[in-house]
C-alpha positions in Angstrom: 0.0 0.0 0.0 1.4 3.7 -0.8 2.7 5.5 1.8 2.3 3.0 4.4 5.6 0.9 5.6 6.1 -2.9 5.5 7.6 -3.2 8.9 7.5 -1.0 11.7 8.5 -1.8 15.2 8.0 -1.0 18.8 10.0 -0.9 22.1 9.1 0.2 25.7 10.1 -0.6 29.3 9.0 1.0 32.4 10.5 0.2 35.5 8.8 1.2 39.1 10.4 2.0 42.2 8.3 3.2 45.0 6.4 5.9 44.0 8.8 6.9 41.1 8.7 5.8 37.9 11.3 5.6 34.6 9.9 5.0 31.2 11.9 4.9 27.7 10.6 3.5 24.2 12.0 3.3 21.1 10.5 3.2 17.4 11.7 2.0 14.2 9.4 3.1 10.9 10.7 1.4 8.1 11.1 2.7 4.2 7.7 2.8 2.3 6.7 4.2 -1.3 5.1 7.0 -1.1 4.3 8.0 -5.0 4.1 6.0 -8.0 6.0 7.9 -10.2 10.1 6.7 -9.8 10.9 10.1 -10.4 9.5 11.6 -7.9 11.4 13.3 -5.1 8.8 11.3 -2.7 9.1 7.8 -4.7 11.1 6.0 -1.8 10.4 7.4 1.7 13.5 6.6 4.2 13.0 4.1 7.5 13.8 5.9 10.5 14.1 5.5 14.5 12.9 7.8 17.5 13.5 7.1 21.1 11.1 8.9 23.6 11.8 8.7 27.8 9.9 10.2 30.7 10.1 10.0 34.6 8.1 11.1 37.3 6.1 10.3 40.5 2.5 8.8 41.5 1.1 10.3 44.7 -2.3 8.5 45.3 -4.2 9.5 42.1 -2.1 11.8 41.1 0.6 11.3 38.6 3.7 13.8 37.5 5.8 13.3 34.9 8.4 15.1 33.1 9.0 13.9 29.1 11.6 14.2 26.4 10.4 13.1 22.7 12.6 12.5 19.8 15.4 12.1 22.5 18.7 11.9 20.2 16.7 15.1 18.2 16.4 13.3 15.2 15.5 15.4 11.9 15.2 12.9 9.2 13.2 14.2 6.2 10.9 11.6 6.0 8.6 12.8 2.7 9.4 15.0 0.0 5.7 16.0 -1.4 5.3 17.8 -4.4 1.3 19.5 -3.7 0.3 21.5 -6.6 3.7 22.3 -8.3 5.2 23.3 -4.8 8.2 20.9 -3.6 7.5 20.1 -0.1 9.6 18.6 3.1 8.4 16.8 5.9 10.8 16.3 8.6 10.2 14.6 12.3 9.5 16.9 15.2 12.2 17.9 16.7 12.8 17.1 20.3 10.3 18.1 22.6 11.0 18.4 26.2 7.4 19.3 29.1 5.9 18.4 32.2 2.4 16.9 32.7 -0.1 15.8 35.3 -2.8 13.7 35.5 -5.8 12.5 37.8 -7.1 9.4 37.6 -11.0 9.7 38.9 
């Protein structure tokens, strides 16, 4: 199928101590098509890998946590588009560092 890759994969751990907490995960998009033109800049679409981690505390039904996505700041260009005439790039986010909190009710 266009655009969509053949393999992808998925890796995460979390590991518990007390009231703390460590998560990490890491994921591998393989290479897809993502025109059927050859000549296209967007014919072959690269694989790539990201690696996300967080850390943070559960208090009761609270939860903190503080996050870091795209971890080794990836920037793969992952599609080269052309949309009406115009040449387009698509790259991953870059990494993206925040806090959240939720309540569990």
């Amino acid at each position: 199928m266009q655009g969509v890759p053949k393999w992808n994969a998925l890796l995460g751990a979390e590991y518990r101590f007390g009231a703390a907490f460590v998560r990490g995960t890491g994921r591998w998009v393989g290479s897809s098509r993502g025109d059927l033109d050859r000549d296209s800049t967007d014919y072959l679409r690269p694989g790539y890998f990201t690696a996300d981690a967080s850390g943070g505390l559960t208090l009761d039904k609270w939860e903190f946590s503080a996050f870091v996505k795209n971890l080794t700041n990836n920037d793969k260009v992952i599609q080269r588009p052309n949309i009406q005439g115009v040449g387009t790039v698509y790259q991953l986010r870059p990494r993206t560092v925040g806090v959240t909190a939720r309540y569990d009710f």
